[in-house]
Residue frames as qw, qx, qy, qz and C-alpha x, y, z in Angstrom:
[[0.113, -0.280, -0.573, -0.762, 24.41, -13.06, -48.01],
 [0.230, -0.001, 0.405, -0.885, 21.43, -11.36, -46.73],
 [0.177, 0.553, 0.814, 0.006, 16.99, -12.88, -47.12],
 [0.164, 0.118, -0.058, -0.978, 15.04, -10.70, -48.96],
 [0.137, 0.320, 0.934, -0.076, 11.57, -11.25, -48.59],
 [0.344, 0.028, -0.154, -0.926, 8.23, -9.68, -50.40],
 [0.310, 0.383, 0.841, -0.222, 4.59, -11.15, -50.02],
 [0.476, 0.090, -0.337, -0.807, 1.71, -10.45, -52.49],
 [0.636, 0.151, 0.553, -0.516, -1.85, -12.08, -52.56],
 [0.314, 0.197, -0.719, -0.588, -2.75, -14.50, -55.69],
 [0.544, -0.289, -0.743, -0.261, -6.32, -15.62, -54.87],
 [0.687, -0.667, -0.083, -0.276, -6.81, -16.77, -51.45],
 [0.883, -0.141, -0.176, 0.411, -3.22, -17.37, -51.03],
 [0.206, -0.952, 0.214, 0.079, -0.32, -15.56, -49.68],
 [0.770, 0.503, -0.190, 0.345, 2.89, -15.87, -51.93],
 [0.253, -0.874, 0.295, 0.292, 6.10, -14.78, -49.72],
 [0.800, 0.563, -0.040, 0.205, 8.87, -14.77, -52.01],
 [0.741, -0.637, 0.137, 0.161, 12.17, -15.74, -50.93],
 [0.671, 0.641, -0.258, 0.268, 16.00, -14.74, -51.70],
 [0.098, 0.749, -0.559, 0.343, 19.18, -15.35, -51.01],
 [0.488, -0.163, -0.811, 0.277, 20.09, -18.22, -47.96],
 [0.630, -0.605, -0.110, -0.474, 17.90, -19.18, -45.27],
 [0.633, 0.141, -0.648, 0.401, 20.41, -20.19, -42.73],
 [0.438, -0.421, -0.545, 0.577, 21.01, -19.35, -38.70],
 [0.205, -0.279, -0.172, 0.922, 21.69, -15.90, -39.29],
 [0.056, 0.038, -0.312, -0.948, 18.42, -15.27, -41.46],
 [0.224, -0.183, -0.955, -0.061, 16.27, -17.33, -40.31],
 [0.388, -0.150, -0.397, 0.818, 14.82, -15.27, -38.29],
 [0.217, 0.409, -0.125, -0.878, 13.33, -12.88, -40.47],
 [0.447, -0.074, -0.698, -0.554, 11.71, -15.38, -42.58],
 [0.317, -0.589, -0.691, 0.274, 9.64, -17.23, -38.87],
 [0.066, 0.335, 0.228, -0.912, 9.07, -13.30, -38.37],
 [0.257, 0.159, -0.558, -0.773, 7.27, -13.33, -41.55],
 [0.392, -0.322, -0.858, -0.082, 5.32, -16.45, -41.36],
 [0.055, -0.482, -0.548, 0.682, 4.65, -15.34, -37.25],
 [0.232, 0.381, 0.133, -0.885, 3.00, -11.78, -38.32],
 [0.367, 0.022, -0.564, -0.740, 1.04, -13.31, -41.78],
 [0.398, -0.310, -0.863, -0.012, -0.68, -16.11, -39.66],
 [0.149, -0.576, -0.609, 0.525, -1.58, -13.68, -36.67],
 [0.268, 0.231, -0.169, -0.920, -2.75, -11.18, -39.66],
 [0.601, 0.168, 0.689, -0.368, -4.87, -14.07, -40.36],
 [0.527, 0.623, -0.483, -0.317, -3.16, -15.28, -43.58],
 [0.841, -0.257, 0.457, -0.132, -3.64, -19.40, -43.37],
 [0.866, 0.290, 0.345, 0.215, -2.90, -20.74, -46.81],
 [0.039, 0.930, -0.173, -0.323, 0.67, -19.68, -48.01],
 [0.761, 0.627, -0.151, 0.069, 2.51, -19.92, -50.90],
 [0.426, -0.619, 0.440, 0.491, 7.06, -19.86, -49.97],
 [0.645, 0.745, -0.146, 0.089, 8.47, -19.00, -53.35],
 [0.736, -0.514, 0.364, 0.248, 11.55, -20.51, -52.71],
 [0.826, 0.464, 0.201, 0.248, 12.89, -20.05, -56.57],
 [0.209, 0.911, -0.066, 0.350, 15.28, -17.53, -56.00],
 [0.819, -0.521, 0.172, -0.165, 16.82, -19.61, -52.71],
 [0.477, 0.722, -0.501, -0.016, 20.43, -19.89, -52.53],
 [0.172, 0.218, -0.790, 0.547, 21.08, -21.96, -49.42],
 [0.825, -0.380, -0.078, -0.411, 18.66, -23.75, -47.15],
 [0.145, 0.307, -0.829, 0.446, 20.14, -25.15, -43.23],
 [0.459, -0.324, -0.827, 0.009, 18.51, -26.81, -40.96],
 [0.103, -0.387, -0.534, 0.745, 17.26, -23.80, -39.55],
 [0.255, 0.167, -0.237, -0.922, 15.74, -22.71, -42.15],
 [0.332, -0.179, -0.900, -0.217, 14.28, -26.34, -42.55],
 [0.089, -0.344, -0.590, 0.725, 12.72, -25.56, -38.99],
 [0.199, 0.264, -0.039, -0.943, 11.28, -22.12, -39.71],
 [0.525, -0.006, -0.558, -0.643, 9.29, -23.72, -42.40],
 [0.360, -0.185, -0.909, 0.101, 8.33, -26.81, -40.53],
 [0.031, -0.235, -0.484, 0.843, 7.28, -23.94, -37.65],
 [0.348, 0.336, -0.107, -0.869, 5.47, -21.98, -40.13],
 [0.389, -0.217, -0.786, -0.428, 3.12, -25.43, -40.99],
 [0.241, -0.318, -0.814, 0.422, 2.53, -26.17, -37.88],
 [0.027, 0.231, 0.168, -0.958, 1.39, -22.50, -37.37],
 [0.376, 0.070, -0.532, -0.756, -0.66, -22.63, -40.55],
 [0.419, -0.105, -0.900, -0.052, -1.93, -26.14, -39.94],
 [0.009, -0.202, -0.583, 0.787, -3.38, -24.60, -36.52],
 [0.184, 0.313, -0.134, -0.922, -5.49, -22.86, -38.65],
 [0.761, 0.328, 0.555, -0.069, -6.89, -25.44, -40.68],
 [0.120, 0.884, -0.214, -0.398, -4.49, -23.74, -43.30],
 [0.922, 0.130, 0.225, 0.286, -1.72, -24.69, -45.61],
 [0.036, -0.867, 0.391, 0.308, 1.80, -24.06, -46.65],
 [0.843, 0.425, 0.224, 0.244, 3.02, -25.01, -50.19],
 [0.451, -0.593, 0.234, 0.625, 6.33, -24.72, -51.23],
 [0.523, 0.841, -0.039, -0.131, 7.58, -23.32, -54.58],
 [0.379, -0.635, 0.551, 0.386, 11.22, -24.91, -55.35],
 [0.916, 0.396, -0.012, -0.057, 13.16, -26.40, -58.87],
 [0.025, 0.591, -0.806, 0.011, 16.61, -26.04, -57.72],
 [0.772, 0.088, -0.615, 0.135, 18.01, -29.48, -57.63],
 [0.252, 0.392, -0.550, 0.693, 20.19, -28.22, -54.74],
 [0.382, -0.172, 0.404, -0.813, 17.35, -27.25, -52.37],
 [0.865, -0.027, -0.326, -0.381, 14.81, -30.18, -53.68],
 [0.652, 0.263, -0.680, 0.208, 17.56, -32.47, -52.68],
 [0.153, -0.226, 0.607, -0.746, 17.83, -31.20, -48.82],
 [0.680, -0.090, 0.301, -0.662, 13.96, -32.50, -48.68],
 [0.881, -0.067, -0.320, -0.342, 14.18, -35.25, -49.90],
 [0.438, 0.355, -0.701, 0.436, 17.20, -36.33, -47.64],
 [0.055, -0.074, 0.580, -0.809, 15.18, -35.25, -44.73],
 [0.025, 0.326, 0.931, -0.161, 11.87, -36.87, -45.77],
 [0.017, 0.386, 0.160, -0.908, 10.55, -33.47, -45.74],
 [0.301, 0.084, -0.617, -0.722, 9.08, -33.91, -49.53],
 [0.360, -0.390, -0.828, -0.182, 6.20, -36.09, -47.74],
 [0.119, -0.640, -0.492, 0.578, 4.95, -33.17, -45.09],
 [0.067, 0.508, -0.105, -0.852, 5.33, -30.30, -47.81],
 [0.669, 0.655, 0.334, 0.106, 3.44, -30.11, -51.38],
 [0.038, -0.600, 0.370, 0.708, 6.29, -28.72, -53.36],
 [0.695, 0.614, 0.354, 0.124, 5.59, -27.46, -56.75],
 [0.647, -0.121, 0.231, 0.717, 7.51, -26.08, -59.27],
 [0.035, -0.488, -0.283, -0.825, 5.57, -22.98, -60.08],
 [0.067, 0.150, 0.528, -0.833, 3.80, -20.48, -58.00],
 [0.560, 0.034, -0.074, -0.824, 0.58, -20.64, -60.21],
 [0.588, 0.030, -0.778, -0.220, 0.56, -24.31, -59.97],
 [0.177, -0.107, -0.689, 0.695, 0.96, -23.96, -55.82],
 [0.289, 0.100, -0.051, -0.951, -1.75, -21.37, -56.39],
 [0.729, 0.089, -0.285, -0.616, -4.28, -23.63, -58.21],
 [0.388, 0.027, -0.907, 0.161, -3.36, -26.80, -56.18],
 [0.720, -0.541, 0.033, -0.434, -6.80, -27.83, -53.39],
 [0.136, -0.468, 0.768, -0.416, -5.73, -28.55, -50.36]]
């Protein structure tokens, strides 16, 4: 299965909205994403992850990449997830204490950093 990705602005944030699985072979394209929105000088972003069929430990990366990036910045990067499936992966990996995941993109939106 293939990532389809779309950004829009909501506020002072940058939503990307994710689909489909973030694994080895797509990863890729989603750290492209992140890479070009931070050096467009887009700090505080939203990952709509609700649409997210699959999440590897490269994809876990990417994101982790794309704080760090942010974080450079004095920025931030809030997730969007309610699968069970994908929630689970973070909390196995601890991950749920480095990310703010909410379950809505206007709630991510209206969360202060």
């Amino acid at each position: 299965m293939d990532l389809s990705l779309s950004t829009r602005t909501v506020g002072d944030r940058t939503v990307v909205e994710v689909g489909g699985e973030i694994d080895v072979y797509t990863a890729l394209k989603l750290r492209e994403q992140l890479v070009e929105l931070v050096n467009d000088g887009s700090f505080h972003l939203v990952v709509d992850m609700e649409r997210v069929d699959f999440l590897d430990s490269t994809g876990l990366g990417v994101l982790i990449g794309g704080l760090k990036r942010v974080r450079a910045h004095e920025g931030s990067l809030r997730l969007v997830c309610n699968q069970e499936r994908i929630l689970k992966i973070f909390r196995i990996t601890g991950l749920t204490k480095v990310f703010p995941i909410h379950t809505s993109v206007e709630e991510a939106v209206a969360a202060t950093d």
